[in-house]
C-alpha positions in Angstrom: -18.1 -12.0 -27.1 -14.7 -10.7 -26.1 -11.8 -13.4 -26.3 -9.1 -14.2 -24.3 -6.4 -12.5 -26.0 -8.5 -9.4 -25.4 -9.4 -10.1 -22.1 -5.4 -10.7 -21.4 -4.7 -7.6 -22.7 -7.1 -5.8 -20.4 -6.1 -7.4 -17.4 -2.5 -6.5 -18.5 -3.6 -2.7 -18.6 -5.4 -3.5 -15.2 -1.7 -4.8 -13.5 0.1 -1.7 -15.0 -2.8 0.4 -12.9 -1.9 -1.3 -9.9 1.9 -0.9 -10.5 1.3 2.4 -10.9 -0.7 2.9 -7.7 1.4 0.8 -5.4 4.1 3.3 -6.9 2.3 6.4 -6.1 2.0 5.0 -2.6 5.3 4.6 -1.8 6.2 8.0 -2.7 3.5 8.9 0.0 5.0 6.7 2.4 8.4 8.3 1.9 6.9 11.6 2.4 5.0 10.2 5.5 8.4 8.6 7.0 9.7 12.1 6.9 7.6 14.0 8.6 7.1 11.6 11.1 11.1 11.5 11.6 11.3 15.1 12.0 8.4 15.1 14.0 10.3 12.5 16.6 8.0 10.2 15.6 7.7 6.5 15.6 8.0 4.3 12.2 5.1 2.1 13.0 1.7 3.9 13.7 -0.6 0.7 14.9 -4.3 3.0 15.1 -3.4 3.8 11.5 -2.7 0.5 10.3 -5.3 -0.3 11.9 -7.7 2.3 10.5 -6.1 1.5 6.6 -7.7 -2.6 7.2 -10.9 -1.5 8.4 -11.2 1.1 5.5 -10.0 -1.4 2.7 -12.3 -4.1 4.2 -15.4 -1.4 4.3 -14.5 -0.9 0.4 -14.1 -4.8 -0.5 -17.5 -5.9 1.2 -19.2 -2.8 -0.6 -18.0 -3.7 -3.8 -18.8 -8.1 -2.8 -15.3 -8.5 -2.6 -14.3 -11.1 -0.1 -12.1 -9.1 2.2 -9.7 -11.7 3.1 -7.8 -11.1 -0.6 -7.9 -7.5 0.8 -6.9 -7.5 4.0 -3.6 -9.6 2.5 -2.6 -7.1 0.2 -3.3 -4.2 2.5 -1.0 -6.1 4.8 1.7 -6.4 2.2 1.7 -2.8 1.5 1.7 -1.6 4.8 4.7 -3.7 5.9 6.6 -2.4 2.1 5.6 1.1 3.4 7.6 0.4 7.1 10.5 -0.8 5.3 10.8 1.6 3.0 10.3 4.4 5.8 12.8 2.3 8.6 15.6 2.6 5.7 15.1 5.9 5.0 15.4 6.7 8.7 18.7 4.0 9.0 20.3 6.1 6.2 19.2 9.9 7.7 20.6 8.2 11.4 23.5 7.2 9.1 23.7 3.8 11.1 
């Protein structure tokens, strides 16, 4: 039987993973913001935001996750990945 110090520990590594992966995402969305500003493109993309929810939600139910969880963090991420593209584009504008 594995105890909770253990258990703690692994769920520590787990959170470091995510860090990790919500950083990896970011410098996506960076790279994202860029091309879409040289492209003349808008910051906010609604089908694709769209598309990322229905994706994650596919993904929680076939792992039994309840997608509501999902769908918030999804959420949060997407609306970190605008911000972090509409200052990117404030500072390029220089405004």
């Amino acid at each position: 039987m594995t105890d909770l110090k253990t258990l703690r520990e692994q769920l520590t590594d787990v959170d470091m993973q995510i860090i990790d992966l919500i950083h990896q995402r970011q410098s996506l969305s960076k790279k994202i913001g860029s091309i879409k500003r040289k492209a003349g493109k808008p910051t906010r993309d609604f089908l694709r935001e769209k598309q990322v929810l229905e994706l994650a939600v596919d993904h929680a139910e076939k792992l039994n996750m309840q997608p509501d969880v999902i769908v918030d963090v999804m959420q949060l991420l997407i609306k970190s990945s605008l911000r972090t593209q509409e200052k990117a584009r404030v500072q390029e504008e220089g405004q």
